[in-house]
VOPAGU-2260 file (C-alpha; in pm, 1 decimal, decimal comma):
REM VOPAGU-2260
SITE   aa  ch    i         X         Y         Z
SITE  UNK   A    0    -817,0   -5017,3   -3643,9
SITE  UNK   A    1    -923,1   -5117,1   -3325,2
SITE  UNK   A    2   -1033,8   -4942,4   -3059,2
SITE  UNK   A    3    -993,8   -5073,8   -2800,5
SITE  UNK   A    4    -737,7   -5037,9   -2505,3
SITE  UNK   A    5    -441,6   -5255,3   -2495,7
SITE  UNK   A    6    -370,0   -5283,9   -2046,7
SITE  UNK   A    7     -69,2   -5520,3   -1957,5
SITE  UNK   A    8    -115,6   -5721,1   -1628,4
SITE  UNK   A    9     232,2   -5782,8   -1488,6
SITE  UNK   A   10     186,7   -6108,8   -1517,4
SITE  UNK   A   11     532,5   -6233,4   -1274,8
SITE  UNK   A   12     334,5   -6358,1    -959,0
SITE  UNK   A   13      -7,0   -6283,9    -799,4
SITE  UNK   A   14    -361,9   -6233,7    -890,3
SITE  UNK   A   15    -282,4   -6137,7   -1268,1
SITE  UNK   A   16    -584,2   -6368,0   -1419,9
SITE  UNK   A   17    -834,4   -6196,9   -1272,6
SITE  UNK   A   18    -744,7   -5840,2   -1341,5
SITE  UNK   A   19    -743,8   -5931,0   -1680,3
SITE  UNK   A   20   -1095,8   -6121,2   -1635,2
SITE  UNK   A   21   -1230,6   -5745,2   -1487,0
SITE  UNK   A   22   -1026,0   -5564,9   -1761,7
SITE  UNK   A   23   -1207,0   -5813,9   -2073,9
SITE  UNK   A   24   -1530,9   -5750,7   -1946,3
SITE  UNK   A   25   -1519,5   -5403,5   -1951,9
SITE  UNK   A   26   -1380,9   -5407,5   -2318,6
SITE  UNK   A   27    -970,2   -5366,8   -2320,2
SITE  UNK   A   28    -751,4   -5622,0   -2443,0
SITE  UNK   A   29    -609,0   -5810,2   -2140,0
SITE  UNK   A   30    -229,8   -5898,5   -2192,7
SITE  UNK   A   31     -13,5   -6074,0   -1957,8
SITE  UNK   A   32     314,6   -5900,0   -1911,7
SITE  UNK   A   33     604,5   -6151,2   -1811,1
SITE  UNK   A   34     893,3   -5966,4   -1992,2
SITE  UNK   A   35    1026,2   -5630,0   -2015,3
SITE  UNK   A   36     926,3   -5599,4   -2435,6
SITE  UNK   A   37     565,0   -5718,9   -2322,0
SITE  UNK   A   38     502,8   -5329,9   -2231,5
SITE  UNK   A   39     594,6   -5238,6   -2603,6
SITE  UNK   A   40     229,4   -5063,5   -2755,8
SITE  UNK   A   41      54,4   -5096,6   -2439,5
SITE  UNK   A   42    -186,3   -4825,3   -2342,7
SITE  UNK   A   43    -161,1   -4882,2   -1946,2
SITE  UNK   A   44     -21,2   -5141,3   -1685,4
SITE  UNK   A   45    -169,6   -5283,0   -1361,7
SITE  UNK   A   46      27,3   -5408,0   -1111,0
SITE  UNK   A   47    -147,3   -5680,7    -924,8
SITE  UNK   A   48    -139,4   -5795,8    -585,1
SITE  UNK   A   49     101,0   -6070,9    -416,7
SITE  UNK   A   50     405,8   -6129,9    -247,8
SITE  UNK   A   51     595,9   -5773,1    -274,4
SITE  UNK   A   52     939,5   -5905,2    -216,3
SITE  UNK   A   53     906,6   -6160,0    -461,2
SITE  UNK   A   54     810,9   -5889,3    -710,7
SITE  UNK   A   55    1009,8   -5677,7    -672,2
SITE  UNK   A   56    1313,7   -5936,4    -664,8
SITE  UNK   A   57    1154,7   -6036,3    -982,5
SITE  UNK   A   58    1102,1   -5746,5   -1151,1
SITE  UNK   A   59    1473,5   -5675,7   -1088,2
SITE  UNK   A   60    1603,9   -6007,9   -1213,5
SITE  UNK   A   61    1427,9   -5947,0   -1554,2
SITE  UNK   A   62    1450,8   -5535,5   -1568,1
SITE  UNK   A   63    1166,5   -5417,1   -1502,7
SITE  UNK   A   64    1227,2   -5214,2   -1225,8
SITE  UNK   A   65    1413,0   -4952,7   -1440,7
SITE  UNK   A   66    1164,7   -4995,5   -1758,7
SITE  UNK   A   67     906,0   -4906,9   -1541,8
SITE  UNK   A   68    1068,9   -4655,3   -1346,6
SITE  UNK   A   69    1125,6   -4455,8   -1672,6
SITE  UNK   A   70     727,1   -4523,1   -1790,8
SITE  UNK   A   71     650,9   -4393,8   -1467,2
SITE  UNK   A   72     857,1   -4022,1   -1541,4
SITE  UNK   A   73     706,1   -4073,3   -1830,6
SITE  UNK   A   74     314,8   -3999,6   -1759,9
SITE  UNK   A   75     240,9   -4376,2   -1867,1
SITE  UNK   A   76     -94,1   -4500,2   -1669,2
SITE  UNK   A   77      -9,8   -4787,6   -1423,4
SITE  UNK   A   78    -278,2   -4909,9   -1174,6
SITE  UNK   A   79     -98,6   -5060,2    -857,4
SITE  UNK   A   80    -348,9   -5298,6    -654,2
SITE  UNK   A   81    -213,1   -5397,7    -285,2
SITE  UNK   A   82     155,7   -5515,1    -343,4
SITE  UNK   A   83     132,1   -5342,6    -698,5
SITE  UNK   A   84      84,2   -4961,7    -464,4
SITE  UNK   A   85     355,8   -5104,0    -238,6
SITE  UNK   A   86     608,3   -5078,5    -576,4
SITE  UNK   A   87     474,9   -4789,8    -714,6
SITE  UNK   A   88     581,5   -4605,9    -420,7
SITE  UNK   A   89     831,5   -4334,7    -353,9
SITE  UNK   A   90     935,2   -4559,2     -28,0
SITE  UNK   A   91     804,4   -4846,0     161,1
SITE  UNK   A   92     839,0   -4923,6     486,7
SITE  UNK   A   93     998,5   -5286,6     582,7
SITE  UNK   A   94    1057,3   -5373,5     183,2
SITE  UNK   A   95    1401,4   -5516,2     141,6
SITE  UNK   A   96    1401,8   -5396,9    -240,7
SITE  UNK   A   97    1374,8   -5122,3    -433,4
SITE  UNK   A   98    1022,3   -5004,1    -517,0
SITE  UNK   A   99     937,4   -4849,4    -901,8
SITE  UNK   A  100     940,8   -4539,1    -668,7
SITE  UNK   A  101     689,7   -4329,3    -916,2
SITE  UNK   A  102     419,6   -4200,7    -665,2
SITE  UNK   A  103     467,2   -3993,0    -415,5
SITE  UNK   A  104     339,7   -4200,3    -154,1
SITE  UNK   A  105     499,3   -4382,0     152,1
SITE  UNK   A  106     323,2   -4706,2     240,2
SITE  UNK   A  107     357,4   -4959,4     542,9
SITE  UNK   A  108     361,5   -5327,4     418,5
SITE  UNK   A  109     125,6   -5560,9     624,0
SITE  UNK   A  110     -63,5   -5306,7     799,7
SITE  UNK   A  111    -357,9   -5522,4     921,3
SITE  UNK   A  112    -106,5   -5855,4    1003,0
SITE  UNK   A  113     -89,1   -6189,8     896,9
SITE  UNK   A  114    -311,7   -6348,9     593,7
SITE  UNK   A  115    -611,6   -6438,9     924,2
SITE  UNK   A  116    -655,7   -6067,2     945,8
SITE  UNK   A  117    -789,7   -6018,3     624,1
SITE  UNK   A  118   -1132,9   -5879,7     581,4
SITE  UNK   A  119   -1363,6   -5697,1     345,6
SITE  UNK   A  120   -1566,1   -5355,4     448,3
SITE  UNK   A  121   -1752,4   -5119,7     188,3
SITE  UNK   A  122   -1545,5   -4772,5     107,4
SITE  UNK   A  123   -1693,0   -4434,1      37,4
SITE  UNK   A  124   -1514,6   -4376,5    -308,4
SITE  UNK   A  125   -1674,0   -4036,8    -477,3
SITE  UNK   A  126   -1448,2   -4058,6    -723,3
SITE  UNK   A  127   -1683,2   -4350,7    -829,4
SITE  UNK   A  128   -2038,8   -4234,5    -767,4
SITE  UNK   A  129   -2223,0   -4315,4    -418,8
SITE  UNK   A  130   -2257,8   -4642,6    -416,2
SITE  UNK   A  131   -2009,0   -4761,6    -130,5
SITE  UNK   A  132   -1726,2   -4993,9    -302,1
SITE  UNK   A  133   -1664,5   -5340,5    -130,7
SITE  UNK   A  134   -1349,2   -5379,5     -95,9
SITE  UNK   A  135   -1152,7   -5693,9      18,8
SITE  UNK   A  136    -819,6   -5628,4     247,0
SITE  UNK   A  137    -539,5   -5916,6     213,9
SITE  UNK   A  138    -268,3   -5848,3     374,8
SITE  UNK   A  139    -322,1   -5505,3     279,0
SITE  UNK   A  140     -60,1   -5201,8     236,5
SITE  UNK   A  141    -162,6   -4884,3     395,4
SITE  UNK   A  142     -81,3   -4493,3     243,4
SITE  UNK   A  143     110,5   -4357,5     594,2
SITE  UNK   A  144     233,6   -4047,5     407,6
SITE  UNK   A  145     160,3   -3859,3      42,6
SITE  UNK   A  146     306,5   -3536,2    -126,5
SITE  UNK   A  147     160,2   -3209,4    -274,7
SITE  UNK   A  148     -48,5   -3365,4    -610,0
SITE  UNK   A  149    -136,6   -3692,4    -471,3
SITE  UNK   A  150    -527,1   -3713,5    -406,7
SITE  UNK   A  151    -647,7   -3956,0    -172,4
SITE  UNK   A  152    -951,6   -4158,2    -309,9
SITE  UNK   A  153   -1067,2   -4375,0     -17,1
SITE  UNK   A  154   -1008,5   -4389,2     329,0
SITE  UNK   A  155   -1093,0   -4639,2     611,7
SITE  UNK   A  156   -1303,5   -4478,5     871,9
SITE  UNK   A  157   -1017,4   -4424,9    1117,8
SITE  UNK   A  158    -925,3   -4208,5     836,8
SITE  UNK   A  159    -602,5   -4404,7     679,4
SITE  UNK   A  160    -613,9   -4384,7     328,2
SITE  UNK   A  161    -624,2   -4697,4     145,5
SITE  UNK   A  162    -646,6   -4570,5    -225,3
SITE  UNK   A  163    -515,5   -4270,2    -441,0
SITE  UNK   A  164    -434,3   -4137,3    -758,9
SITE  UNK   A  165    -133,3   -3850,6    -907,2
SITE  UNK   A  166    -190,7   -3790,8   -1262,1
SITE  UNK   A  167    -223,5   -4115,7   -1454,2
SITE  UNK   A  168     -78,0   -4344,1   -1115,6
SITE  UNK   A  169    -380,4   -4506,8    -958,0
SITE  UNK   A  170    -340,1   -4722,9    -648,4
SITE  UNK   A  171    -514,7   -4925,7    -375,1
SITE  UNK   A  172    -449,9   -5119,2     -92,2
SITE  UNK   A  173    -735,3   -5375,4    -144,0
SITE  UNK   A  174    -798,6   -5607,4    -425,8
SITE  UNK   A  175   -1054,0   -5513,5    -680,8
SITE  UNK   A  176   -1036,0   -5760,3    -925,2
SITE  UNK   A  177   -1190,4   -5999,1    -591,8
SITE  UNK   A  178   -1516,5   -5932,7    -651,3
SITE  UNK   A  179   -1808,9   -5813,5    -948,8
SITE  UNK   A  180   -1792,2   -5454,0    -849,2
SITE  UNK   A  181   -1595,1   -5302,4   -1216,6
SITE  UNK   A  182   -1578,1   -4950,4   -1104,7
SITE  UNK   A  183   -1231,1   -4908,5   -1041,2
SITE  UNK   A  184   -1104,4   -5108,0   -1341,6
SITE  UNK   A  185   -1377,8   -4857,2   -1519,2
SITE  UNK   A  186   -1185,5   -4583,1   -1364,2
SITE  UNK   A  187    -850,7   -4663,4   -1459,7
SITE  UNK   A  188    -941,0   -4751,1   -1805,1
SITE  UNK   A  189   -1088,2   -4346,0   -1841,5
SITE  UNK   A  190    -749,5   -4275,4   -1701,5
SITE  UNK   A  191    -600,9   -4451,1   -1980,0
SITE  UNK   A  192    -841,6   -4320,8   -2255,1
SITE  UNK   A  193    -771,2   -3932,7   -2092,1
SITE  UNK   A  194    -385,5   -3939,1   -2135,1
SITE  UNK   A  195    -241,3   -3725,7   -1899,8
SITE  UNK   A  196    -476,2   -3533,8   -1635,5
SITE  UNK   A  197    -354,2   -3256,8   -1379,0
């Protein structure tokens, strides 16, 4: 039997590849998700970053939206990474689709602008030991309001949270699958291997 974890990458449009490059070299099997059945004896799901419309239009057009919806009542770990926390979310603000809606977060869509106001900055993450995490912003998502049981992981300094986690939902505004830094891939993956946590 083997041990190792089984993570889908939904796999529709977006930086898939190289959450599954972070995902083999910390161990898991790294499987590309491109149809509903794909999330048949998976042990988690990240939802990468891109183009949240087109997502979420996609996910729709191949049913996903409710397969997921129902993983998401379901406990199942999914990791949400910039337009991946923008569908994860209860409600998003300026989305012209319908979001997974299994965290209770609200997010605003293109926070920092256009693709030129991108940037990178290191984030005080305790949830992943004291080294500051470097985190790279593309037209990032930002957390404007969360619910009783969601914990916020990582703010910016202004204090606008940028990353959080309820039970086995993990999600950040920022792309960590950008650089070398494995930490939060690491994290999700103990998510995965703890089943359900309070």
């Amino acid at each position: 039997m083997n041990g190792k974890k089984k993570i889908g990458v939904l796999a529709l449009q977006g930086a898939f590849a190289e959450h599954m490059a972070s995902l083999e070299k910390l161990g898991a099997e790294a499987l590309p998700v491109r149809l509903p059945r794909d999330l048949e004896s998976l042990d988690g799901l990240i939802i990468p970053g891109g183009e949240s419309t087109t997502i979420a239009q996609l996910m729709l057009s191949y049913g996903f939206t409710k397969a997921l919806r129902k993983l998401g009542q379901d406990a199942f770990p999914m990791f949400g990474t910039c337009a991946g926390m923008i569908l994860l979310a209860k409600s998003a603000l300026d989305l012209d689709a319908e979001t997974i809606g299994a965290m209770d977060i609200k997010v605003k869509r293109n926070a920092f602008g256009r693709q030129g106001d991108s940037f990178e900055t290191f984030l005080s993450v305790p949830a992943l030991g004291k080294v500051p995490f470097p985190a790279v912003f593309i037209r990032a998502p930002v957390i404007v309001e969360t619910e009783p049981g969601v914990a916020i992981l990582a703010s910016l300094p202004d204090g606008t949270p940028v990353a959080a986690r309820q039970k086995n939902l993990l999600v950040s505004a920022f792309h960590p699958e950008l650089n070398s830094d494995l930490r939060f891939h690491a994290y999700f993956l103990g998510i995965v291997s703890q089943g359900q946590v309070p």
